[in-house]
N, C-alpha and C positions, 0 to 999 in steps of 0.2 A: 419543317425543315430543320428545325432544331434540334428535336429527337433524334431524326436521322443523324445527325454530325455526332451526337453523341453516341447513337449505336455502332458508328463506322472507327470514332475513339477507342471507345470500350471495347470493341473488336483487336483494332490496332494494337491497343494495350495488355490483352491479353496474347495474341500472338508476339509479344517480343519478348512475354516473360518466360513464352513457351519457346521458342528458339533458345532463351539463356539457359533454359533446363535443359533442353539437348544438346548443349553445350558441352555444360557442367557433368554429363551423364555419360557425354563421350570421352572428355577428359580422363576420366574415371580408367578408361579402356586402353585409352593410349598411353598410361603412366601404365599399366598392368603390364603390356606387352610392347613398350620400348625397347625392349632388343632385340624385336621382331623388326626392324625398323632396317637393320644390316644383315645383310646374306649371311657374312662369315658364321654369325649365331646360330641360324637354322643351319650352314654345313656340319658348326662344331659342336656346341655345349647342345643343341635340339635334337644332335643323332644319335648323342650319346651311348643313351639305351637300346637304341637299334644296330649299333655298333656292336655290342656286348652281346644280343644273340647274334649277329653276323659270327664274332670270335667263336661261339659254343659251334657254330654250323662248318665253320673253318677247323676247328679242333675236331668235330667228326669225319669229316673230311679228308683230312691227312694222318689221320689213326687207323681208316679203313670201317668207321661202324656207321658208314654208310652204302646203300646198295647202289649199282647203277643206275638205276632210275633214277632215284635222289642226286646220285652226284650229276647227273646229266640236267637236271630241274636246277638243281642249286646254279649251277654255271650259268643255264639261262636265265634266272632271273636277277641274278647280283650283277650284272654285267658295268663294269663303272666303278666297281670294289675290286682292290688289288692285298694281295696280302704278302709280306714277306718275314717267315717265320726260321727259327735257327731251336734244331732242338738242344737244350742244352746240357745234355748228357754225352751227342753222338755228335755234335754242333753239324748234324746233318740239317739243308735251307732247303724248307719249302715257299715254292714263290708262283703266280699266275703272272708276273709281271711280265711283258714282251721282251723275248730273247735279247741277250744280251745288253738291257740295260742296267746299269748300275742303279740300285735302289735310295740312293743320297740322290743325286741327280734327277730321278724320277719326285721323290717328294718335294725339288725344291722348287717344282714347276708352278706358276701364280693359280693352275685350277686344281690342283691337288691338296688336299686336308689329308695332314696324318694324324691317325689314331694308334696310341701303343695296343699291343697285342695283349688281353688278358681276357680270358675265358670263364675266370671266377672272382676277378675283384671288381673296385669299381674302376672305369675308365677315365683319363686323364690325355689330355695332346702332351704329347713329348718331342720334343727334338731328338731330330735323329742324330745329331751329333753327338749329343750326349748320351743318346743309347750306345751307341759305335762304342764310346770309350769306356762305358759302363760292362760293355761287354769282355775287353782287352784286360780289364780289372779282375773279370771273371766272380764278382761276389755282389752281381746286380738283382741274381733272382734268387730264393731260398726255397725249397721244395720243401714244399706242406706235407702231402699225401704223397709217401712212396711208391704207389701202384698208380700215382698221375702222372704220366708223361709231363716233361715242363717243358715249355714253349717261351719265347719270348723272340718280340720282333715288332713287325707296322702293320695297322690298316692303313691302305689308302684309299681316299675319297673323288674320284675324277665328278666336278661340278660342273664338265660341261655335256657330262655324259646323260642319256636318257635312259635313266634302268627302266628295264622291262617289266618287272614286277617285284615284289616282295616287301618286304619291310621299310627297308632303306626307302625306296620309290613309295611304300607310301610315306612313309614318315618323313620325309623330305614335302610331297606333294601338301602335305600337312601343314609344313612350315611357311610353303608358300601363298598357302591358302590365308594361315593366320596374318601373313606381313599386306595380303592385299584387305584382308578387313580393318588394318592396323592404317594404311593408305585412305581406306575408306573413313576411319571417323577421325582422323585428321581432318580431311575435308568439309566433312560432317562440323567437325569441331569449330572452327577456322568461318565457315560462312552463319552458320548458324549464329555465332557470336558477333560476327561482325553487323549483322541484318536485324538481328535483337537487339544490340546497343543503339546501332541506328534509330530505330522504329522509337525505341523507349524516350530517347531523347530527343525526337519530334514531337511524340504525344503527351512530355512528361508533364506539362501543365496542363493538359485538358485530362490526360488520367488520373489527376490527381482526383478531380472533382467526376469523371463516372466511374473512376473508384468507389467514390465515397456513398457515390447512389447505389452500387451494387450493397455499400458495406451496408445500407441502412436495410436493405432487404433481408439477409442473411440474418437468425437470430445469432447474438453476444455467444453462447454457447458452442454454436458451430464453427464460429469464427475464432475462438480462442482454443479449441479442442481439435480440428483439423489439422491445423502445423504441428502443434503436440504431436498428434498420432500419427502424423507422416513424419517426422522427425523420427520419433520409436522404432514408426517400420523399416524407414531407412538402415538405420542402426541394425535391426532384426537381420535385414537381409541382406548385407555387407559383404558378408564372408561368401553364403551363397554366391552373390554378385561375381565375387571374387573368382571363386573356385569356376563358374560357366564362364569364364572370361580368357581362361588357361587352356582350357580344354574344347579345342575346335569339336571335340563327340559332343559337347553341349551346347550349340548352336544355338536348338531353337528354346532352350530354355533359359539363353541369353539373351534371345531378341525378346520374348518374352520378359525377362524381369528388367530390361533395358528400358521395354515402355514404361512399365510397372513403375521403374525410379523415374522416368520423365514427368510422371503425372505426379509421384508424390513430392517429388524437389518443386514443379510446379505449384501444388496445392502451397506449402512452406513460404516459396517465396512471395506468390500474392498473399497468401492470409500474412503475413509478417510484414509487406509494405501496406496492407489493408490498415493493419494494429497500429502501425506509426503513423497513419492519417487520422486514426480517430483518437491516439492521446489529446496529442493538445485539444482537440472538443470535447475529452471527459477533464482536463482541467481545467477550460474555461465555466463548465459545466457540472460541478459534481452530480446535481440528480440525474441527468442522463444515462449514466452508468446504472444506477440503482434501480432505473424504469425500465432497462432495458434486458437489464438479467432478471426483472419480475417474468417479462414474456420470454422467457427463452422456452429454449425448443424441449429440454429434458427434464419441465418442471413436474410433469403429468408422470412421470419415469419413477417407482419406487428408489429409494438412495442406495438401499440393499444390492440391487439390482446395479445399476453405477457404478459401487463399489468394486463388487465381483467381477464385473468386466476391467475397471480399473486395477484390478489387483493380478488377474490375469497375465494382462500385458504387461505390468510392470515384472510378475515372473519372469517370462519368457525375454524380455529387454533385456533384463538381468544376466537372466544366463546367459544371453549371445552377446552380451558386454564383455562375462568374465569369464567364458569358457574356452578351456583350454585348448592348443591346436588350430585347426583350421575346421572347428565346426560349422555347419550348414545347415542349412532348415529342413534337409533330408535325414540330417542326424537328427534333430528333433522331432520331428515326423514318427522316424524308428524308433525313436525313444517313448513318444506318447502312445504308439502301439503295442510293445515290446514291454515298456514299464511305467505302464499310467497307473500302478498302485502306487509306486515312487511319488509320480509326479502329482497324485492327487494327497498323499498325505502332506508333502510339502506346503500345498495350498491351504491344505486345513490348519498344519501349523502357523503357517504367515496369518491365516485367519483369523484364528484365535488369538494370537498376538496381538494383529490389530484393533480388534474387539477391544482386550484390554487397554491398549493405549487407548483408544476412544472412549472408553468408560470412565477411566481417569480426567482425558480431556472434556469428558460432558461435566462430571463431579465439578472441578475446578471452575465451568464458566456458571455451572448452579450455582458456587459457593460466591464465585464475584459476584453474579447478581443479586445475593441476599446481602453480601456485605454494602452491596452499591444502593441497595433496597436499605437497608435497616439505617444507612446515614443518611439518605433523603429524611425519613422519619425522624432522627436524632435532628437535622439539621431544622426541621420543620415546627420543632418544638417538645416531640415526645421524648422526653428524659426518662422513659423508664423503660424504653428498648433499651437492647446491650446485642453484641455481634456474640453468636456465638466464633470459639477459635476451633477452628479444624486443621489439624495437620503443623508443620513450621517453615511453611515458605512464604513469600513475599501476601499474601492475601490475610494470612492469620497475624504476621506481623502487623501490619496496617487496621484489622481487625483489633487489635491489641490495645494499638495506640490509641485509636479512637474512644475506644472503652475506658483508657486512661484519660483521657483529655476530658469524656463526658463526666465522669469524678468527680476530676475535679475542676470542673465547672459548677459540676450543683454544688459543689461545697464550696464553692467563689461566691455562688448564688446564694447559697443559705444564709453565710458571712455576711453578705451584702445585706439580707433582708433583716437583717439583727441588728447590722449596722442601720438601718433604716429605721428599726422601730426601735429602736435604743435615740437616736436623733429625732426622733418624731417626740419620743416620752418627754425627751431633752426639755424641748423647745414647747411642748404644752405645756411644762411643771412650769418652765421662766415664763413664757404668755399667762399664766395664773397669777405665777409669782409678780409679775409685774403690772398685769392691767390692775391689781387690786388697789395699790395705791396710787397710780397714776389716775385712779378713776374718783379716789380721794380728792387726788389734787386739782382737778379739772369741778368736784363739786366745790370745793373751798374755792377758789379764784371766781363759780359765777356767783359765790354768796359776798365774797368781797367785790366785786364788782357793782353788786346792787344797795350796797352801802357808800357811801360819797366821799371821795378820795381827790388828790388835790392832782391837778394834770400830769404832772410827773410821773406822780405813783399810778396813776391808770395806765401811763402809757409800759410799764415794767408790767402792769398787771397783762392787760393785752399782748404784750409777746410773750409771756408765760402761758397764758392761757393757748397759745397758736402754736407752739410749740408743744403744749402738753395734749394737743387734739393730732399732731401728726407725729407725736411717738404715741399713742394711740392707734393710729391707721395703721403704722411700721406694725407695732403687734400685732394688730389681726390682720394684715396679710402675712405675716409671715407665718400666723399659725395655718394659715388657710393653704399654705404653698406646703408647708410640713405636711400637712393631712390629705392633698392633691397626692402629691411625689411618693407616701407610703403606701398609697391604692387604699386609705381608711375613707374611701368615701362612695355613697350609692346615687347613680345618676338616675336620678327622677326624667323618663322618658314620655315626654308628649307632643302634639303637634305646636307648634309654634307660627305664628306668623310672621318671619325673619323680618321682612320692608316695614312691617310696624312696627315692629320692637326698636328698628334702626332709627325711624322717623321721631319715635317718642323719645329716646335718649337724647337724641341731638335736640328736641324740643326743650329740654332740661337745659341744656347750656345755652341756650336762646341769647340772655343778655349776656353772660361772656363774649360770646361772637358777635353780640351787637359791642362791646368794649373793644374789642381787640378789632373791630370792623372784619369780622369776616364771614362769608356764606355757606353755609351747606349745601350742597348738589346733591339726591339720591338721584342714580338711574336704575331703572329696572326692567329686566323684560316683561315683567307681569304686577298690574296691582297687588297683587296678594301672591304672595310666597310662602305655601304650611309644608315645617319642614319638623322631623323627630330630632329632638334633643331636648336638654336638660334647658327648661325657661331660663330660670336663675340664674343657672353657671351662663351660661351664653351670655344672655344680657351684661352679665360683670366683662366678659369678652369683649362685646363691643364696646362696652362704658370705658371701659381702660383707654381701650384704642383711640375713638373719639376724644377721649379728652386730653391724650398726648396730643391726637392732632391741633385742638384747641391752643393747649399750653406752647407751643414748640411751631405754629405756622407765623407766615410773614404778613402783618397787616396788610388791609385792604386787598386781598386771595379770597380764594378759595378751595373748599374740601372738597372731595369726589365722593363720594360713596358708588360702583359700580356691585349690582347685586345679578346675577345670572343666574340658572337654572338649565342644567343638562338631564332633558327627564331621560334622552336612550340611556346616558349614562349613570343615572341617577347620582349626579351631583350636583353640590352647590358654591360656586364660588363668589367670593366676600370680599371686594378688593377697596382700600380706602389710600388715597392717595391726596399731598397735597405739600407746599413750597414751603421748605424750611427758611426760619430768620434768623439760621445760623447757618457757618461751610461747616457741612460734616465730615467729620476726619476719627471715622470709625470704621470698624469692621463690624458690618452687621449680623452676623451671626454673634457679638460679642451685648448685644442687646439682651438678647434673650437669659442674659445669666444673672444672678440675682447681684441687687444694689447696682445696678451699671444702667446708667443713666445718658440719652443722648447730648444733655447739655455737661460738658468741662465742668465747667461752673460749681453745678450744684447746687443755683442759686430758685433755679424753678422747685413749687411744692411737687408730692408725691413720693414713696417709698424707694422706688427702683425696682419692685418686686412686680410692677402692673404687667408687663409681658412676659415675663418667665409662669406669671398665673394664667395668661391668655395661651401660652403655648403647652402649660398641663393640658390644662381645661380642653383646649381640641385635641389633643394627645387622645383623651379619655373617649373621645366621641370619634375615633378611629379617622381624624382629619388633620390638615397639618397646614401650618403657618411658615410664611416665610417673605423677608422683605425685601424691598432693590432699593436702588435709589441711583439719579442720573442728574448728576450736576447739585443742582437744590431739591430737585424734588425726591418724596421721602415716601413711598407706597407699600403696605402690608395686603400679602394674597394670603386669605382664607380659604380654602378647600374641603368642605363636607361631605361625607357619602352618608348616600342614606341608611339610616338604622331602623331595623324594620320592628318594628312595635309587640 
């Protein structure tokens, strides 16, 4: 049942787009021949030219170069035509008009139309008033040709009369013919429109949607290229239109292109409210569009071939855009028979033309995608591509810059790494320079120590000695963070088993966390976790982290150690979390920098250098550290990927 109401819609809706194009098609007709609309038109300005042979038939007539047969045929068939002529040499009056009427009086009658008398210009209505006085003046007509009798005076036109035959009677019958087709697509016009707005605006919300079911049927292709092409033809056969629309002898090649424009103004306006239903679902959408022009209909179609048809019509639109006159598709018709070597080298020119444009335009989007290709690569790390520059528009500029930018970067880069091993030498010469005698002075205090000294002086020797073991530490981490940070170091890669490396350290600080009362927690998904990296460096990893958490947690807590294993992903994450017994009032990415210490104070042991070495250290092992902290509590997430052996 449903189908149905949608077929009886989708029906509905199509019939009201097709009554607005018979609408719009008759409109067409009746703006053409609106002055077909009034009598007076077809007596006057429509008989014009049949007026003018009437006058040549009247001028033979009363010169005598007609036979009686002719003058007996002529009389019968003009009957309705009166003429009153003044020769104006002899100012001898020739007249058919019924005896003794006066010819003012006769034209001023409401069915009579006068026409001035002229046999070889063109005709114009005149008042016979002003002929009268024109005449009295006597310098109304000028004689052309000496050997032409000159004539001047009225046609008159009796509109109630029924001429028997000739010219007049037809070309009058002609008029009247046009104003009852002119009658007809008024009506045509007028219901059509009123019955198609109707229908549209009862069905416009259920057409909306078996619109949309038609649209989804139709390929993207046909649907965007049908109003196209019926727009074009529209355009193409305009003037035609025009020209069958004037001329009652073209009839039937009026009703003919009359359908013609019904169906293509048809095709136009559904494909063009079809487009405006499926925008907004290609913006809510963008792949839709892109799936749907993969299946179109002319994908199988060489482009060649597309082209040349496209190229085609766009000729021929052209021309009947800009061609001069009242051309029609009969003139181009004689044109591609008559002169299709014209009209085919034209094509070849356009041809080739557009070849070149499109050869440029292929070069150009070649040249963006290498330039788009070669900064992928530059941006990826290879510094030793370079764009080539082609040409100096917007792509080689941009080309340019890049290659400037890439410059001087490696020479940022170079600077940098000079500046690096120039601060690496720095800081090894002073860690030489300096562990030498602080390692003096750390052996003299345990030799004085183990000689007997009076309480005082032990207790100076003891903070001498404590002090001169953690400017000790201070030196070798920080040669150790030097020699990280310059890449002078090779990571010894092997399998490790992370939950017991974690479990052993923390066994190291045992009585500390028995001191400070506090417990270690490991959790794990698995006893045993064998992961690749550096034993050493890592252990010093966890050792750091651990034993800040040691130094830096709130008695009677606890530490977390949370150790997980993502084998789809091949990672490992390291999370150690646990209540500080202090309010921290830091910014935790300011840890990680050297000497910066979570405690103010400064009064806890330790360098400042233990995380900025934990976050080389994973740096080097392609993994990354990073910490939160919520209220008191104080949490470090480690992140390893695996490194394959």
């Amino acid at each position: 049942m449903k189908n149905k109401n949608n077929r009886i819609y989708r029906i509905i809706s199509f019939i009201s787009i097709l009554l607005i194009s018979i609408s719009m098609v008759s409109s067409i007709g009746i703006w053409k021949n609106r002055s077909f609309f009034f009598d007076g038109y077809i007596y006057s300005n429509y008989l014009n030219s049949s007026v003018r042979e009437y006058c040549s038939e009247v001028y033979r007539f009363i010169t005598g170069d007609m036979s009686d047969k002719e003058k007996e045929s002529f009389q019968v068939e003009n009957q309705g035509a009166y003429y009153y002529i003044i020769d104006d040499n002899t100012k001898e009056i020739f007249t058919n008009l019924p005896e003794y009427t006066n010819y003012i009086e006769f034209s001023s009658q409401p069915n009579i139309i006068s026409f001035e008398y002229n046999d070889n210009q063109k005709l114009f209505l005149k008042n016979v008033e002003e002929f009268k006085l024109s005449i009295v003046e006597s310098d109304y007509i000028v004689d052309i040709d000496p050997e032409h009798r000159n004539f001047s005076g009225f046609v008159f036109i009796d509109k109630n009369n029924e001429f028997a035959s000739g010219i007049l009677r037809y070309t009058i019958e002609i008029g009247f013919k046009q104003q009852k087709i002119l009658y007809l697509e008024i009506k045509i016009a007028v219901i059509s429109l009123l019955v198609g707005v109707t229908l549209y605006l009862i069905s416009y919300k259920k057409m909306i949607r078996t619109l949309n079911e038609v649209m989804n049927v139709i390929p993207i292709d046909v649907r965007l290229g049908a109003p196209i092409l019926a727009l074009i033809l529209l355009v193409f056969l305009f003037r035609t239109y025009l020209y069958t629309i004037g001329l009652f002898s073209q009839l039937l090649s009026r009703i003919i292109l009359y359908v013609i424009f019904v169906i293509l103004i048809f095709i136009m306006l559904t494909g063009s409210i079809l487009l405006i239903i499926k925008v907004d679902e290609y913006k809510r959408d963008n792949m839709k569009f892109n799936q749907e022009w993969e299946n179109r209909l002319t994908q199988n179609i060489p482009s060649w071939i597309i082209g040349l048809i496209l190229q085609l019509i766009w000729y021929f639109f052209t021309l009947s855009f800009f061609a001069p006159g009242r051309s029609t598709i009969y003139d181009y018709i004689s044109m591609i028979r008559t002169k299709w070597v014209i009209v085919v080298v034209h094509n070849l020119i356009i041809l080739i033309f557009f070849i070149l444009i499109r050869q440029i335009i292929i070069n150009k989007r070649i040249y963006a995608r290498e330039v788009i290709s070669i900064t992928q690569e530059i941006a990826n790390g290879d510094l030793e591509q370079s764009i080539p520059i082609v040409g100096n528009d917007g792509y080689a500029k941009i080309a340019h810059n890049i290659n400037e930018i890439k410059e001087n970067y490696i020479h940022a880069l170079e600077e940098q790494k000079k500046s690096e091993r120039l601060k690496y030498e720095l800081v090894t010469n002073i860690s030489h320079d300096l562990k030498t005698p602080i390692t003096s002075i750390i052996n003299y205090i345990e030799l004085v120590k183990k000689k007997g000294v009076s309480n005082e002086i032990e207790k100076y020797i003891l903070n001498a000695d404590m002090n001169a073991k953690r400017l000790n530490i201070l030196i070798e981490d920080l040669f150790e963070l030097s020699r990280i940070e310059s890449g002078n170091i090779q990571l010894d890669i092997s399998k490790v088993d992370i939950v017991l490396m974690i479990k052993q350290i923390g066994y190291e600080y045992t009585e500390r966390m028995k001191e400070a009362k506090l417990e270690l927690v490991v959790e794990t998904t698995s006893k045993q976790i064998l992961w690749s990296c550096d034993s050493l460096k890592m252990w010093r990893v966890f050792d750091n982290i651990i034993i800040n958490a040691v130094k830096y947690s709130l008695p009677n807590t606890r530490i977390y150690v949370a150790i997980t294993e993502n084998i789809k992903e091949r990672q490992l994450t390291v999370s150690i979390k646990n209540i500080s017994s202090y309010r921290m009032e830091f910014e935790t990415d300011e840890l990680f920098l050297r000497f910066k210490r979570a405690d103010s104070s400064r009064s806890s042991e330790g360098s400042g250098l233990g995380l900025a070495i934990a976050k080389s250290i994973i740096e080097f092992h392609h993994g990354s550290i990073n910490i939160e902290t919520e209220g008191d509590m104080f949490k470090v997430i480690i992140q390893l990927n695996d490194i394959s052996l």
